[in-house]
C-alpha positions as CSV (number, residue, x, y, z in Angstrom):
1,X,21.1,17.9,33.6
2,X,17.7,17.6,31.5
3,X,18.8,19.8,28.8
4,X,15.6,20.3,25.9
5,X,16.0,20.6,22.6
6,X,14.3,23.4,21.2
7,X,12.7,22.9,17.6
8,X,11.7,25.6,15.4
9,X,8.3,25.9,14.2
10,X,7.5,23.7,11.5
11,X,6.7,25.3,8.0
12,X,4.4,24.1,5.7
13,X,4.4,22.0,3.1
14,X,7.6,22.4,0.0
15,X,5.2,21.3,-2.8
16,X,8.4,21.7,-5.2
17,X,10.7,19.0,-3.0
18,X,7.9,16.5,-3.6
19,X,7.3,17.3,-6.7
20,X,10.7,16.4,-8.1
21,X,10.6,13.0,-6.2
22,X,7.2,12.8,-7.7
23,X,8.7,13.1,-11.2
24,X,11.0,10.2,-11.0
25,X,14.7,11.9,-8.8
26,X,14.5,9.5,-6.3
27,X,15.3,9.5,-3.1
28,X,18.5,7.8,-2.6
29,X,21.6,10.1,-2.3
30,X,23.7,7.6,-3.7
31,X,22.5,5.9,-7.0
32,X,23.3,2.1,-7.2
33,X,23.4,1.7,-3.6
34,X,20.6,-0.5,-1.5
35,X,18.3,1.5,-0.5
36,X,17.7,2.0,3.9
37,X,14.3,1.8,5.3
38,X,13.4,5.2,5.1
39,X,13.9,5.5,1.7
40,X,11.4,2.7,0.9
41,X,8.9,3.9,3.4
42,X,9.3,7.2,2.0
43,X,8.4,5.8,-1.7
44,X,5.6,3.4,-0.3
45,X,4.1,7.3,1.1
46,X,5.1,8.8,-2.2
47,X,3.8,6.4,-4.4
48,X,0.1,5.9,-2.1
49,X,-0.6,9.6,-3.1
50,X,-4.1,8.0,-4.0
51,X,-6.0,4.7,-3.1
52,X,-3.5,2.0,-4.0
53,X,-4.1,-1.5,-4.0
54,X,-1.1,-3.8,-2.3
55,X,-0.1,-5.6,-6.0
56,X,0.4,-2.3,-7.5
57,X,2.3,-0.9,-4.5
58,X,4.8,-3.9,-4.6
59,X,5.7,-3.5,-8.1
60,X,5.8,0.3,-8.2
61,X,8.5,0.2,-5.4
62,X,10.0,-2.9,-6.4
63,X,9.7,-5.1,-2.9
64,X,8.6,-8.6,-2.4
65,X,5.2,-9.3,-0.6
66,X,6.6,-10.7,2.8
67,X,9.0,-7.0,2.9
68,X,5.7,-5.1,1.5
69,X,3.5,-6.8,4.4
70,X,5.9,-5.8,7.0
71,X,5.9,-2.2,5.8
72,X,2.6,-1.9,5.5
73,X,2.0,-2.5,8.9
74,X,4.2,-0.9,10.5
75,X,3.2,2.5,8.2
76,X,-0.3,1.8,9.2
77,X,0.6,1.2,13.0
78,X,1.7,4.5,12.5
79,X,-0.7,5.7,11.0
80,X,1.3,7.6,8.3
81,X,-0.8,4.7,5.9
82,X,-4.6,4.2,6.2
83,X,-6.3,0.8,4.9
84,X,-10.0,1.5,3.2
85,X,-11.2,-1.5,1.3
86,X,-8.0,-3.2,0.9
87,X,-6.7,0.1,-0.5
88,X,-3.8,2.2,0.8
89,X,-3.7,6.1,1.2
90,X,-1.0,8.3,2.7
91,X,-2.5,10.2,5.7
92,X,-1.5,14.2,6.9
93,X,0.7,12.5,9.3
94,X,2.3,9.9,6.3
95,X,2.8,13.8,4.2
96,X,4.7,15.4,6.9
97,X,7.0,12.5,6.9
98,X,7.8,13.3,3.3
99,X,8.4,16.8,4.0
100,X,10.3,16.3,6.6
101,X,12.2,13.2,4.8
102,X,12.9,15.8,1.5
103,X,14.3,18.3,3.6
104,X,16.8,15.8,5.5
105,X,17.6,14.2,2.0
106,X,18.6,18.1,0.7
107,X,20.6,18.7,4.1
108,X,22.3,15.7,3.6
109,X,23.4,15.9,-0.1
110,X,24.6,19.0,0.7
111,X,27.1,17.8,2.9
112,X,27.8,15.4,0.6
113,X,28.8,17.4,-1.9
């Protein structure tokens, strides 16, 4: 009793969703909470739009370097984060997380509301 899931197609890329996390929303549906895992890896993507050294990363998304470390490598494990010359930069792959992450954050404040 193997039953598959069928997904639909992916589309491409809502430019619009990013740009409003880009311009400073955020991601977390509920403001003054801890953020979860996803969330952070979702602003380490965000904010590694371009070459970004590790200091600047850590203070742009407000994490201590033994947390930044550990997300780090796991994102490049993952290869959603490439390292060139000790500087980070989100990948395809680490963009179709975002979309993917904005359009489960919109599902889910939705419901929410």
């Amino acid at each position: 009793m193997n039953a598959q899931i069928q997904i639909p197609p992916f589309k491409n890329v809502n430019e619009p969703k990013l740009i409003k996390f880009r311009m400073g929303n955020g991601w977390s549906l509920n403001k003054g909470t801890r953020r979860d895992r996803l969330e952070i890896l979702a602003e380490i993507l965000l904010f590694c739009e371009k070459h970004k050294a590790k200091t600047s990363i850590m203070y742009k998304t407000n994490l201590n370097y033994a947390q930044l470390k550990s997300h780090l490598k796991f994102l490049t494990s993952q290869n959603l984060l490439m390292r060139d010359m000790n500087k980070y930069a989100t990948t395809e792959k680490g963009y179709r997380f975002l979309e993917l992450f904005a359009e489960l954050s919109d599902i889910l404040r939705d419901l929410n509301m």
